[in-house]
C-alpha positions as CSV (number, residue, x, y, z in Angstrom):
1,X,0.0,0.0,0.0
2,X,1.2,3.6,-0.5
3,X,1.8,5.2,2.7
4,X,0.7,8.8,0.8
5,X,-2.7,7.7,1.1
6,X,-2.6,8.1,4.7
7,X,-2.6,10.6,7.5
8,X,-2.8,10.6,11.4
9,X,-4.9,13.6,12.6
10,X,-5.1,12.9,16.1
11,X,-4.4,10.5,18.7
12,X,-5.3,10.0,22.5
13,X,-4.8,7.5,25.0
14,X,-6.5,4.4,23.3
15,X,-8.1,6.2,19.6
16,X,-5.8,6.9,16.9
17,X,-7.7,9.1,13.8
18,X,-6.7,8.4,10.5
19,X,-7.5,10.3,7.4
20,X,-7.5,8.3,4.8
21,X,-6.6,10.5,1.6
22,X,-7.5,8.6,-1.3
23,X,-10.4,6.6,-0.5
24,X,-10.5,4.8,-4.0
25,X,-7.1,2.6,-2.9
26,X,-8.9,0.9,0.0
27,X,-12.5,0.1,-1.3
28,X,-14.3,-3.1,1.2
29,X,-11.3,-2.9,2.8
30,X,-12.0,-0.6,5.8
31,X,-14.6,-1.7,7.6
32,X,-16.3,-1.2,10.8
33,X,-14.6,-3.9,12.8
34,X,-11.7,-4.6,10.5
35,X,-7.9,-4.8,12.6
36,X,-5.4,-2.8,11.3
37,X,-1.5,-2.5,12.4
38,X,0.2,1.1,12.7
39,X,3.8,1.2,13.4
40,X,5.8,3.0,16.2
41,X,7.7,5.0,13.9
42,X,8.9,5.1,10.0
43,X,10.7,1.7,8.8
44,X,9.7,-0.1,12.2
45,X,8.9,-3.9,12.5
46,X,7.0,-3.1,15.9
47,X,3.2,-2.2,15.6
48,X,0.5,-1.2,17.3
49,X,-2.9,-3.2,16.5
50,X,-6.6,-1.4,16.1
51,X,-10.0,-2.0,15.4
52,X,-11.8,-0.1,13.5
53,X,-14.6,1.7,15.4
54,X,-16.2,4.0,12.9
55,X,-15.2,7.0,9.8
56,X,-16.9,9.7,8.7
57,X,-16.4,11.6,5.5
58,X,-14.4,14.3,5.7
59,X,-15.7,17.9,4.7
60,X,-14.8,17.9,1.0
61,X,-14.8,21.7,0.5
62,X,-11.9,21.8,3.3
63,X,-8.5,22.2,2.4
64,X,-6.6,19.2,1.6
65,X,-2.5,19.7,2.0
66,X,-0.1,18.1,-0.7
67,X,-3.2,16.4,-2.4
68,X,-5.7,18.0,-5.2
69,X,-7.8,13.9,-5.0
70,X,-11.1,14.8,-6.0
71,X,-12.7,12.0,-4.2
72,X,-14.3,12.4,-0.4
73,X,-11.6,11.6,2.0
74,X,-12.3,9.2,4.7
75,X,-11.6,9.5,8.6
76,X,-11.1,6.7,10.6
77,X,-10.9,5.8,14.3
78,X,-9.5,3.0,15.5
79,X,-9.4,2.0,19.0
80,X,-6.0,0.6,20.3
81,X,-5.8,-2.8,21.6
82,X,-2.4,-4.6,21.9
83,X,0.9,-4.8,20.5
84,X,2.4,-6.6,17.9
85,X,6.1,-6.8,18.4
86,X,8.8,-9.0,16.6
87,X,10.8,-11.6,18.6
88,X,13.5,-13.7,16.9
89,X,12.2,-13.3,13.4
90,X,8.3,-14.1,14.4
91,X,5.5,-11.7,15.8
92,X,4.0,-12.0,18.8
93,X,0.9,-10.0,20.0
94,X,0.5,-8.8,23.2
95,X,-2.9,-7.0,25.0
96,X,-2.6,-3.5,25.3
97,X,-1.3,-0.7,23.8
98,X,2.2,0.3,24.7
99,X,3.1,2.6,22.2
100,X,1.5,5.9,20.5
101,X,1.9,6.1,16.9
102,X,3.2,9.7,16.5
103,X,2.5,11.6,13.0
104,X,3.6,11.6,10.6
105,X,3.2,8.0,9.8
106,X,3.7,5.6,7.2
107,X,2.9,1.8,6.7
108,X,-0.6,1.4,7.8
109,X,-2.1,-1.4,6.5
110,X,-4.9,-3.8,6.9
111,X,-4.1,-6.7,8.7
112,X,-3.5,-9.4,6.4
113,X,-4.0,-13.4,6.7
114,X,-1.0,-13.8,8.0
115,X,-0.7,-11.2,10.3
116,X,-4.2,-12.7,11.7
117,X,-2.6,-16.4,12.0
118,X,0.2,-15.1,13.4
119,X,-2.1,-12.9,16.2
120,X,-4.7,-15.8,17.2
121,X,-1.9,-18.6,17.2
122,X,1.7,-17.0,18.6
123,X,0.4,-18.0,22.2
124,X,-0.9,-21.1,21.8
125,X,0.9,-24.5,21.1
126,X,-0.3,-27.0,17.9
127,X,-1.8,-29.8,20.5
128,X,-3.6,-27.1,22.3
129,X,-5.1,-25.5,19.6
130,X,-9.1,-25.9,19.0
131,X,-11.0,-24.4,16.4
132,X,-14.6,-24.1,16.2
133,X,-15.1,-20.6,14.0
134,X,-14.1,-17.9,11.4
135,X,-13.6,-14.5,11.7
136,X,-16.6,-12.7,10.3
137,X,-14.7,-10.6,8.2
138,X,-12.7,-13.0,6.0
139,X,-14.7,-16.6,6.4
140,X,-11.2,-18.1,5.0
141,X,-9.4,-17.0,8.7
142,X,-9.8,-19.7,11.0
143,X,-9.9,-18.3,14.8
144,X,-8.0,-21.0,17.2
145,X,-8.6,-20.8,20.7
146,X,-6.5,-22.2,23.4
147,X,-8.6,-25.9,24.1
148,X,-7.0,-26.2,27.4
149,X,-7.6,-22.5,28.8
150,X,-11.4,-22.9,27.2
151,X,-12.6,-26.2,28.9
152,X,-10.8,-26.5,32.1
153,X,-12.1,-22.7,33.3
154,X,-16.0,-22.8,33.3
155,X,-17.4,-21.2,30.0
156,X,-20.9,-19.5,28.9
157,X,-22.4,-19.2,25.4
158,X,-25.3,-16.7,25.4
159,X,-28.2,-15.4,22.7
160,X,-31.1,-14.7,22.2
161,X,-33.6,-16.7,20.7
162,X,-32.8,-17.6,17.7
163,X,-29.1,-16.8,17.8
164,X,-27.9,-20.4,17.2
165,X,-26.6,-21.3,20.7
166,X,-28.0,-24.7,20.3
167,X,-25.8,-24.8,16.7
168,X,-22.8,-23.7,18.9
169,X,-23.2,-25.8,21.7
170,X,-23.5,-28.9,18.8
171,X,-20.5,-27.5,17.4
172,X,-18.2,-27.2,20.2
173,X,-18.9,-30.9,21.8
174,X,-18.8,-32.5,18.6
175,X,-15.6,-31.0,17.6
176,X,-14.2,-31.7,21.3
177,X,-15.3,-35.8,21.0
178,X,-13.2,-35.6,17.5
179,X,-9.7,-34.6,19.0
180,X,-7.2,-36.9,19.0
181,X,-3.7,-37.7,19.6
182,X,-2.4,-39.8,17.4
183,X,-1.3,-43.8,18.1
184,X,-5.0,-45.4,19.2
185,X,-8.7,-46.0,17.5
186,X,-12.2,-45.4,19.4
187,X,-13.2,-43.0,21.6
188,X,-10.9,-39.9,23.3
189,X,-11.5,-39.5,26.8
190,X,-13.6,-36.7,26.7
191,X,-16.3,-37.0,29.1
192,X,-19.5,-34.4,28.5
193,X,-23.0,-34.4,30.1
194,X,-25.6,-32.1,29.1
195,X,-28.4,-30.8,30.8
196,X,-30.9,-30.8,27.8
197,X,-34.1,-29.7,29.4
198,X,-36.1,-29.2,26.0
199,X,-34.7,-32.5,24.4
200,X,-32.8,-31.1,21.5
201,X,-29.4,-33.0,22.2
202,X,-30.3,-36.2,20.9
203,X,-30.5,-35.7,17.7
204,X,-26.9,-33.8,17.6
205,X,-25.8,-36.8,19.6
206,X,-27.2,-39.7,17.9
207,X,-24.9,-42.4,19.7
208,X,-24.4,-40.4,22.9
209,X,-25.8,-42.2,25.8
210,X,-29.2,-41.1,26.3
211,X,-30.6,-40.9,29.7
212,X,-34.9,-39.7,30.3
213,X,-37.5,-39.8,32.3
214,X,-38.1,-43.5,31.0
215,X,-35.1,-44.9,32.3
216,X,-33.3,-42.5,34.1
217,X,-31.9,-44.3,37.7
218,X,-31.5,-41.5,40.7
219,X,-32.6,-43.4,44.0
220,X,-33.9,-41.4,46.8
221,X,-31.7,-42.5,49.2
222,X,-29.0,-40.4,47.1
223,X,-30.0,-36.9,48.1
224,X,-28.9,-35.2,50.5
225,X,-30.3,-33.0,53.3
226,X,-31.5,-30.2,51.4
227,X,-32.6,-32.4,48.5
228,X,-34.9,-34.7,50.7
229,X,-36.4,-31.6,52.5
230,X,-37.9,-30.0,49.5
231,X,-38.9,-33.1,48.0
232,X,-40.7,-34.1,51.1
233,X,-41.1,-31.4,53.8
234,X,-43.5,-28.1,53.3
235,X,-40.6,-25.2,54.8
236,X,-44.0,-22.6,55.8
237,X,-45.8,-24.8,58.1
238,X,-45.9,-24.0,61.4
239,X,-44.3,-27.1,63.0
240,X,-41.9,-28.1,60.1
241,X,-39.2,-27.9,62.4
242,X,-40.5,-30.9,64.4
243,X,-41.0,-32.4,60.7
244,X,-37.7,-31.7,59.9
245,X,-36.2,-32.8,63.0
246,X,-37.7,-36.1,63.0
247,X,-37.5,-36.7,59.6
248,X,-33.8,-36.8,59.9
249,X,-33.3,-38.8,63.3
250,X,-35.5,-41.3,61.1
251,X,-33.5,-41.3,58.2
252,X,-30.2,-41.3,59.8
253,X,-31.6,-44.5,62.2
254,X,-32.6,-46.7,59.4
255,X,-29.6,-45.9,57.2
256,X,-28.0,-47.7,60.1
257,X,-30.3,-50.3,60.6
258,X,-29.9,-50.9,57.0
259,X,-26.2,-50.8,56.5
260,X,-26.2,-53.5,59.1
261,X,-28.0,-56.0,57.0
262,X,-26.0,-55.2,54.5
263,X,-22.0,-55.5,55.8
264,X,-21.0,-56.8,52.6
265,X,-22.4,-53.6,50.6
266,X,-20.8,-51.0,53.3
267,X,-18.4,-50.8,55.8
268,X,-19.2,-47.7,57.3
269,X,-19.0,-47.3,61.1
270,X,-22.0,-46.9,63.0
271,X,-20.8,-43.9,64.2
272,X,-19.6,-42.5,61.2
273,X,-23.1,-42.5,59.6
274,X,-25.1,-39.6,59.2
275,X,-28.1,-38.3,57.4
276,X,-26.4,-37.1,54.3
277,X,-24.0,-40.2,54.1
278,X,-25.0,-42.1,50.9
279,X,-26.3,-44.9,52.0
280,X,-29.8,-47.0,51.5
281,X,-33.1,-46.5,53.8
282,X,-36.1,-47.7,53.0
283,X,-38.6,-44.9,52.6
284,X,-41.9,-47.4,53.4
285,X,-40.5,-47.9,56.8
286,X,-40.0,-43.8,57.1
287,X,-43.9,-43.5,56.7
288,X,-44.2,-45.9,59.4
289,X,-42.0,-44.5,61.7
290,X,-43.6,-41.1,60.8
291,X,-47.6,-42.2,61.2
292,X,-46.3,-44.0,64.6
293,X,-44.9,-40.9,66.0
294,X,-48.1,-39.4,64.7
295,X,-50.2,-41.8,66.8
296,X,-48.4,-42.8,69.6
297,X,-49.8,-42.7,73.6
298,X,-47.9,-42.6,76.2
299,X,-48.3,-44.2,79.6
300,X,-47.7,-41.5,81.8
301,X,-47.9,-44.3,84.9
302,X,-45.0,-46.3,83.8
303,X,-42.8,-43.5,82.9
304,X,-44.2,-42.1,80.1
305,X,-43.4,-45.5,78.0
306,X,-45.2,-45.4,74.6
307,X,-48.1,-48.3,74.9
308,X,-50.3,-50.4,72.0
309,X,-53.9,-51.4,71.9
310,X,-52.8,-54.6,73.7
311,X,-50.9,-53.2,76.3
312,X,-47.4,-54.0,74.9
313,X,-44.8,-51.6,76.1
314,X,-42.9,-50.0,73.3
315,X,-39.2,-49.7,75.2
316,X,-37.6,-49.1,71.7
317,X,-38.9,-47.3,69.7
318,X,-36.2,-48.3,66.5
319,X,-36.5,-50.7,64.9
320,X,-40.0,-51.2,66.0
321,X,-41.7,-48.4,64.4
322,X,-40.0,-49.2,61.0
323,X,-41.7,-52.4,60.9
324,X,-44.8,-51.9,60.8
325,X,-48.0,-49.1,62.3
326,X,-48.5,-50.1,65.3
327,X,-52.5,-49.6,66.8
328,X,-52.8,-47.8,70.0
329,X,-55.3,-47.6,72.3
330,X,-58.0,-44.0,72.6
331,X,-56.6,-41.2,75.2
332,X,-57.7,-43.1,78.7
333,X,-56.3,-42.1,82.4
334,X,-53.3,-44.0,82.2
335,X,-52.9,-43.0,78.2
336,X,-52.2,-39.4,77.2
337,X,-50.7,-38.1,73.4
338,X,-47.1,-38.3,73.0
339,X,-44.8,-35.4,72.6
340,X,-46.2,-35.3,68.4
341,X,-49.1,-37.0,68.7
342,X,-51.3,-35.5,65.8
343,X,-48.7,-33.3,64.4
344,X,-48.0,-35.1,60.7
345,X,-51.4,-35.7,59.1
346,X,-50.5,-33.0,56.5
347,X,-46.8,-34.3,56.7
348,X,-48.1,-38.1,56.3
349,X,-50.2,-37.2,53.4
350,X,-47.2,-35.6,51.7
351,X,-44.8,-38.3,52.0
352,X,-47.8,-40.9,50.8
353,X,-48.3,-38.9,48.0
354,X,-45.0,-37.9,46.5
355,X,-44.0,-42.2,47.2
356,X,-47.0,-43.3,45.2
357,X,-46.9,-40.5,42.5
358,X,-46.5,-42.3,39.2
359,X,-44.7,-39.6,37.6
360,X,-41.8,-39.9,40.2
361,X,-41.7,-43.6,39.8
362,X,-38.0,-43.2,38.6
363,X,-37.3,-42.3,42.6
364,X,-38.5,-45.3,44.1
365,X,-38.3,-47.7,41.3
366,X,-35.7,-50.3,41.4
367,X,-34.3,-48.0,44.1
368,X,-32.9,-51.3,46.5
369,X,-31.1,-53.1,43.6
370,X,-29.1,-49.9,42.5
371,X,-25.7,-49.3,44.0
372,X,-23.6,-46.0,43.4
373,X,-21.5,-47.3,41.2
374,X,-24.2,-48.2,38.8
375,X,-25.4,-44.9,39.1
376,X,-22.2,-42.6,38.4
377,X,-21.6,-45.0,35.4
378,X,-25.0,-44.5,34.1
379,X,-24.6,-40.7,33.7
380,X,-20.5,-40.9,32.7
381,X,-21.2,-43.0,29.6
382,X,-19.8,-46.2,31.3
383,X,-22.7,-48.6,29.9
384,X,-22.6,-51.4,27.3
385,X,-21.5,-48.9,24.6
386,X,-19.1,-46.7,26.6
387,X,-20.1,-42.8,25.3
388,X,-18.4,-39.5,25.3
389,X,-21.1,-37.5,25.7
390,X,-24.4,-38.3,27.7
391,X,-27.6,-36.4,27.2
392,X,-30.0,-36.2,30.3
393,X,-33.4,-35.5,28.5
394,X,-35.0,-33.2,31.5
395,X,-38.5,-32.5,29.8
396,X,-40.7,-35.2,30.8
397,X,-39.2,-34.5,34.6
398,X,-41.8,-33.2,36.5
399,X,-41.4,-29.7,37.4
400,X,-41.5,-29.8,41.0
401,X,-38.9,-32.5,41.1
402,X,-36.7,-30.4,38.3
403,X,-34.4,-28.6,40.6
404,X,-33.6,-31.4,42.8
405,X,-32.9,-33.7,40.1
406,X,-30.4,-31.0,38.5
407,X,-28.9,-30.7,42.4
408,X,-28.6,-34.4,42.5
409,X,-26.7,-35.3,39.5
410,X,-24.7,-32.3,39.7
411,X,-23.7,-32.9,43.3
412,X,-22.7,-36.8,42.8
413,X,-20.5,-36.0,39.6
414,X,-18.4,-33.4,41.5
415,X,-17.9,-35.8,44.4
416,X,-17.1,-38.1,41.9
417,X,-14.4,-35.9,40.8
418,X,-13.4,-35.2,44.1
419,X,-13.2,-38.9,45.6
420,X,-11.1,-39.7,42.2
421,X,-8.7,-37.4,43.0
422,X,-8.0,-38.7,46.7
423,X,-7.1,-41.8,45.4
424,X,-4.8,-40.0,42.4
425,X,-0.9,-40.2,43.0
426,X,0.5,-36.7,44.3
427,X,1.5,-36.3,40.7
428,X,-1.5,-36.7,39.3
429,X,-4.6,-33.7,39.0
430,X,-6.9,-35.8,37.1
431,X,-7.7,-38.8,34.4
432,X,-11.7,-38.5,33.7
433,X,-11.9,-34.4,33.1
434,X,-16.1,-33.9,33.2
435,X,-17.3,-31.0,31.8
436,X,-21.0,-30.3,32.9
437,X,-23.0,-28.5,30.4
438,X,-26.7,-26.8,31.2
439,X,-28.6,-25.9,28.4
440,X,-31.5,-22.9,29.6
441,X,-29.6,-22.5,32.9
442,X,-31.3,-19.9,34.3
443,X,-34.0,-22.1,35.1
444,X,-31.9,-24.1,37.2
445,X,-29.4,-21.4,38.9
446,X,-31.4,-17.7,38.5
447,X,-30.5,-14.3,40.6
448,X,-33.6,-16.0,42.7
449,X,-33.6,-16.4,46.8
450,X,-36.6,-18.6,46.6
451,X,-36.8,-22.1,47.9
452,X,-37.5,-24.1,44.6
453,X,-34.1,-23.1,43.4
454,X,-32.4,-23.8,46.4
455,X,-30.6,-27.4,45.8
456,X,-30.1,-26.8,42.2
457,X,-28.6,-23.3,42.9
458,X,-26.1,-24.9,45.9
459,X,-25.0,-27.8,43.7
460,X,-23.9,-25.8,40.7
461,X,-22.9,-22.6,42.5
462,X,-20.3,-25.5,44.2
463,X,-18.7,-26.3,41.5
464,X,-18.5,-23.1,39.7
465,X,-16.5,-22.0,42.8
466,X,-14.7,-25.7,43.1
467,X,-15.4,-28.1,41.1
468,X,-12.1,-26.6,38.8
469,X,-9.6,-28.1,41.1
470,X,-11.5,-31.6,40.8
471,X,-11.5,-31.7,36.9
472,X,-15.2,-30.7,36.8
473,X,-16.6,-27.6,35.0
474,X,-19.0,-25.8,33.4
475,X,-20.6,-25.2,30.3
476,X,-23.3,-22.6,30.7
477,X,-25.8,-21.4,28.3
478,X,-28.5,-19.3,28.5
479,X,-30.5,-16.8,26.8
480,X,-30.7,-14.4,29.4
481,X,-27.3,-13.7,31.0
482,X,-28.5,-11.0,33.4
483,X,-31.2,-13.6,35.1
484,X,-28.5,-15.8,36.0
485,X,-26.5,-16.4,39.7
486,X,-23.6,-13.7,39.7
487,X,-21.7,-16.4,41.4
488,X,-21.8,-18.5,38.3
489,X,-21.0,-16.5,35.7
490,X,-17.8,-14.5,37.8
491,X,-16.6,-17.5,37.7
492,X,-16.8,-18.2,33.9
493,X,-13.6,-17.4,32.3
494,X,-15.2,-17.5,28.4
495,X,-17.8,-16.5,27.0
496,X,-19.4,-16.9,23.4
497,X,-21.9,-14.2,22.9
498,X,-23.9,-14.3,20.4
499,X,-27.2,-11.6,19.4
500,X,-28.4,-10.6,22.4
501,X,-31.7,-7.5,22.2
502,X,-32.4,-7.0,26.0
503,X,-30.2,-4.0,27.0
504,X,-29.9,-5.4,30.2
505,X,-28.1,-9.0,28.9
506,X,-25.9,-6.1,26.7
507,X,-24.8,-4.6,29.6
508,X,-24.2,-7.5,31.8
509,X,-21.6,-9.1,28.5
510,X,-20.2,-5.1,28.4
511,X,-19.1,-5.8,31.7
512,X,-16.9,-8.5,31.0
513,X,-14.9,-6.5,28.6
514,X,-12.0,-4.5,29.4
515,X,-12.6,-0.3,28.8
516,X,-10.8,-0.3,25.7
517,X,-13.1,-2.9,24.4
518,X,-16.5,-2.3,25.3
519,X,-17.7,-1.0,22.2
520,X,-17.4,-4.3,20.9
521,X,-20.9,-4.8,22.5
522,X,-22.2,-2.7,20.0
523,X,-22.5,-5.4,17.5
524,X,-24.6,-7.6,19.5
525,X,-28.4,-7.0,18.8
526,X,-27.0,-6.9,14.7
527,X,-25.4,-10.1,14.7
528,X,-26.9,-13.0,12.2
529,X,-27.6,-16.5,13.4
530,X,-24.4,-18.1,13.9
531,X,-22.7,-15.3,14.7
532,X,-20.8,-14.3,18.0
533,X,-18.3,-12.7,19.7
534,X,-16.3,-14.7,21.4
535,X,-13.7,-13.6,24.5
536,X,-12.1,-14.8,27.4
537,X,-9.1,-16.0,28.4
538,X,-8.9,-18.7,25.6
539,X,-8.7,-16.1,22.9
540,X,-5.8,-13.7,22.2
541,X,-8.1,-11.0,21.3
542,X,-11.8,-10.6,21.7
543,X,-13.2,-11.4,18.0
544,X,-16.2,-11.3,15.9
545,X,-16.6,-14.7,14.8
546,X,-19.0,-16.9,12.6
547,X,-19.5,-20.3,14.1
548,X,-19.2,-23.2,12.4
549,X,-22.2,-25.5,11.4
550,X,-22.8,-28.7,12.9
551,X,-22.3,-32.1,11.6
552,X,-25.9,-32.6,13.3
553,X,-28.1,-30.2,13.6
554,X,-29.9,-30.2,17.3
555,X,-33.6,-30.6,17.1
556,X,-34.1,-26.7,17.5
557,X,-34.5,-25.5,14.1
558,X,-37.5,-22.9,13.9
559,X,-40.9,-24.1,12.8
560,X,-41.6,-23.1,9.3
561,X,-45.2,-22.1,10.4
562,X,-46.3,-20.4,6.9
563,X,-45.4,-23.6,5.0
564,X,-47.3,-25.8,7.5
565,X,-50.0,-23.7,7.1
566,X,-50.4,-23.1,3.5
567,X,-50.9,-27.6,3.9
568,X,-54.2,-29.1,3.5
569,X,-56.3,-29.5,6.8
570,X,-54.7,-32.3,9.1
571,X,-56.7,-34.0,11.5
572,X,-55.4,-34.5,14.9
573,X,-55.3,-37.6,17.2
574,X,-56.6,-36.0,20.7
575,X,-56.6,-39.4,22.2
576,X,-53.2,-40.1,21.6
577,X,-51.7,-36.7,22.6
578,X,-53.9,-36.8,25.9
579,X,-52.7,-40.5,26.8
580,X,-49.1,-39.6,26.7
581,X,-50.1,-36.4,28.9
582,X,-51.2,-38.3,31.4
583,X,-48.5,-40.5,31.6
C-alpha cells in the first residue's frame, strides 16, 4: 500500500484518527470492525494493532494539504488494543497498547492473513489449539482458541432466541469428542454431560448415551439434606421444624439399621453414619415410623413408656416403628398423646403422596437393587456402549422435582471428581476431566432467593467455585445472562456471545470486557444466526466470529409455520396426545 494515502490527525490514549486520503485505494477494505497494524515509527517492525470503530467523511470543501484527490476523504478511528512486536524473526501479540503512533506516519495497512494467523496462534501451542469458528470478516481466517484454557475454566455461550446457541453448543462438543492424539482408534476420553431440558441434544448426539424420564436411575436414598427436604417437607408450616427434625433422626436411624444387614455392601461405622452419608433406607418404613410418631400414647404411669392397643410396652422405639404401624389404644387415664401426637397428618399425606406419585416412579423404582456405582456409570457413559457425551433429557421430569434432580446429579458428579482425586498419585490432577454442560440455565441457577431453586442453585454454584480443582466444570448457556446467579458467571472465564436484544443481557456481556473494548458490544443485537463474539481468556483478542455449522443439527430449528400452514387440513389424534399427557 502507498503510505501517501494516509494521514494521522489525532491520537489520544487508546483512539488513533486516521484520514485516509485517497479513498479509491482501499475500497471493502475498511470496515467497521476490521484490525489494522500502525507502526511506532517510520521503517519499524513493531506495531500497534486497532480495530476499526467508525469513519466519517471528511468535509470535501476543506483544504486538503499536498493532495488535489477529488474523491471524499475518509476519517477513521480506531481504537488501540495490543501490540504486535517481533521476537527472533516471528510476531508476537500482546494485550494492550504500549506505544503511540506519532505523526507523521507511514505503513498502515490492513491486517493481512498472516498477520491474523500469526495474532490468534503465537500464544498457543499445535496440540492445544481448538477451532470451532471464522472470523466474520474473512470466512477463510480460522480463529484458534487455546482448548486447554477454554474447557478446564467454566465457559458461557449466550443469545437470544434464535441466535444459534444450540448450533454452537452442537459445534463445540462434537468437535471436542473428534480430538485426537495420534497412536489409538475409538473413543478420546472426553467425558460431556448435558443438561438438555427441552430435548434437542439427541439428535446432535445420535450415539451419545441417552438418559430420560423412561429410564433414568437417581434413587432417593442419594439426596442429601437439602434435596430430601424439598422433596418431602412443606418449609412454611408452622411445625416443620419438628417435621424436619424427625425426619432426619428417622433417616439417619434406618440408614443404620440398613447398612447393618448389609455389611458386605458397606463398611461404614456406626458412628460415622449420618443423614447425608449415601447410603440405602427404606422410605416405606420412614412412613411408618412417621404415622407412629403421629399416633403414639404414652403411659404416663409407667414413665411415660409409649403403649399399644394390647398393652405392649414399646421400650424401643427403633427398629420397632419401621416395621410396621402399630394400633394404639384412645386417650384413657393411664394414656395421654405423646410429645407429636397429631402433628403429621398434612406431613403423612405428603410423604404418601410424593411415594405413590406415578410420575416420580423413577425415585422409588428399582431404588434397593441400584448401588452408586451403577449410578455414576450411568450418567459418565460407562454402559454397554461406553459414550463421550451423555444427554440427560430433562422435559418429561416433573417440574416440581426439576431442581432437585439438576442438584442431585450435579452434586454426585463433582464428588465423583473429588473422591477420584483422593485416590490419584500426588502427581497426578486428574484422568476423567467432566465437563458439565446446562442448556436454559437460568432455570436451574437464577438471581432468585426462593426455595424451589435452592438445591439446584447450591449444587452448581459449588462447583462453579470448586469443582475446577476436581476436573469438573462448566458449560453454561442461556438466553438471558443477566437472570443468572452472579456467582456463576464470575466465575466463567469465556464467554461466546452471540445476538443478544435485551439492554440489560448487553450490559451484563459489556461488563466483562476490558474499557478499551467495550464497544465491541455494540455489535450484538445486529449479529446473524451463527454469529458471536467470542472472548475470554482462551482467545488472544476478543473477535467477531462466525460459528461453524454442525455435523448434526440439534432438534431446534424454527418451525416453518407459513409452510405448514399453507398444507391441506390435518386431523389431529386428541386421544393419543392426551394419553401420553397423562402418563
Amino acid at each position: 500500500m502507498n503510505s501517501e494515502n494516509f494521514k494521522i490527525v489525532g491520537v489520544t490514549r487508546n483512539i488513533v484518527t486516521i484520514e485516509i486520503l485517497d479513498s479509491t485505494q482501499f475500497t471493502g477494505q475498511f470496515n467497521i470492525g476490521s484490525y489494522i497494524k500502525i507502526p511506532y515509527q517510520c521503517d519499524s517492525e513493531n506495531y500497534i494493532i486497532g480495530i476499526i470503530k467508525n469513519y466519517r467523511i471528511k468535509n470535501i470543501d476543506s483544504p486538503i494539504p499536498e493532495s488535489t484527490i477529488s474523491q471524499p476523504n475518509f476519517v477513521i478511528e480506531v481504537e488501540l488494543i495490543g501490540s504486535y512486536k517481533k521476537y527472533d524473526n516471528k510476531y508476537l501479540f500482546e494485550r494492550g497498547a504500549h506505544g503511540i503512533p506519532l505523526p507523521p506516519n507511514n505503513g498502515i495497512e490492513i491486517l493481512n492473513d498472516d498477520d491474523y494467523c500469526n495474532i490468534y496462534s503465537c500464544k498457543i501451542e499445535d496440540k492445544e489449539m481448538f477451532t470451532f469458528s471464522n472470523l466474520i470478516q474473512d470466512e477463510n481466517i480460522r480463529v484458534p482458541v487455546n482448548g486447554n484454557k477454554f474447557f478446564n475454566k467454566h465457559f458461557a455461550i449466550v443469545g437470544s432466541t434464535g441466535s444459534g446457541k444450540s448450533h454452537t453448543v452442537a459445534t463445540v462438543l462434537q468437535q471436542a469428542i473428534k480430538e485426537k492424539n495420534v497412536g489409538y482408534d475409538g473413543l478420546n476420553n472426553s467425558h460431556i454431560v448435558i443438561f438438555d431440558i427441552h430435548g434437542e441434544y439427541v439428535k446432535a448426539f445420535p450415539i451419545a448415551n441417552h438418559i430420560n424420564s423412561n429410564n433414568i436411575k437417581i434413587p432417593y436414598w442419594l439426596f442429601d439434606s437439602d434435596e430430601l427436604s424439598d422433596l418431602f417437607i412443606e418449609s412454611n408450616e408452622q411445625n416443620s421444624h419438628n417435621q424436619v427434625s424427625q425426619f432426619r433422626y428417622a433417616v439417619t436411624e434406618n440408614k443404620k439399621k440398613e447398612d447393618l444387614l448389609n455389611k458386605a455392601e458397606s463398611k461404614t461405622p456406626q458412628d460415622r453414619i449420618y443423614f447425608d452419608t449415601p447410603l440405602k433406607f427404606n422410605i416405606d418404613e420412614i412412613i411408618n415410623y412417621i404415622k407412629n410418631m403421629n399416633n403414639e400414647l404414652i403411659n404416663k404411669k409407667k414413665n411415660r413408656i409409649p403403649t399399644s392397643k394390647t398393652g405392649e410396652e414399646i421400650l424401643n422405639r427403633i427398629p420397632k416403628y419401621f416395621e410396621q404401624v402399630i394400633e394404639f389404644d384412645k386417650i384413657n387415664s393411664d394414656l395421654v398423646n405423646g410429645p407429636f401426637t397429631g402433628d403429621f397428618e398434612r406431613f403423612i399425606l405428603r410423604l404418601e403422596t410424593i411415594r405413590n406419585n406415578p410420575r416420580l416412579k423413577f425415585l422409588f423404582d428399582d431404588a434397593y437393587t441400584l448401588s452408586l456405582e451403577d449410578i455414576l456409570k450411568q450418567f459418565l457413559g460407562y454402559n454397554s456402549n461406553n459414550s463421550n457425551v451423555t444427554v440427560i433429557d430433562l422435559s418429561g421430569i416433573p417440574f416440581e422435582v426439576l431442581s432437585i434432580t439438576v442438584s442431585l446429579i450435579s452434586r454426585i458428579l463433582f464428588e465423583f471428581g473429588y473422591y477420584y482425586k483422593k485416590i490419584l498419585a500426588e502427581n497426578i490432577d486428574c484422568e476423567t476431566p467432566l465437563l458439565l454442560v446446562y442448556e436454559e440455565a437460568h432455570k436451574y441457577v437464577p438471581r432468585s432467593e426462593l426455595v424451589k431453586y435452592r438445591a439446584s442453585k447450591n449444587a452448581i454454584e459449588r462447583i462453579a467455585k470448586e469443582g475446577r480443582k476436581y476436573g469438573v466444570t462448566l458449560g453454561i448457556v442461556s438466553q438471558r445472562p443477566s437472570e443468572i446467579s452472579e456467582t456463576i458467571f464470575s466465575q466463567c472465564n469465556n464467554f461466546i456471545a452471540m445476538r443478544l436484544t435485551n439492554p440489560d443481557d448487553q450490559n451484563y456481556v459489556k461488563r466483562l470486557l476490558p474499557d478499551s473494548l467495550g464497544d465491541l458490544t455494540d455489535y450484538l443485537p445486529t449479529l446473524q444466526a451463527g454469529e458471536a463474539l467470542l472472548i475470554g481468556e482462551s482467545i488472544i483478542i476478543p473477535s467477531l466470529v462466525k460459528i461453524d455449522f454442525p455435523v448434526n443439527e440439534p432438534k431446534s430449528t424454527d418451525i416453518k409455520y407459513l409452510d405448514l400452514w399453507k398444507e391441506q387440513w390435518k386431523n389431529v389424534n386428541f386421544e393419543n396426545i392426551t394419553k401420553e399427557w397423562k402418563k
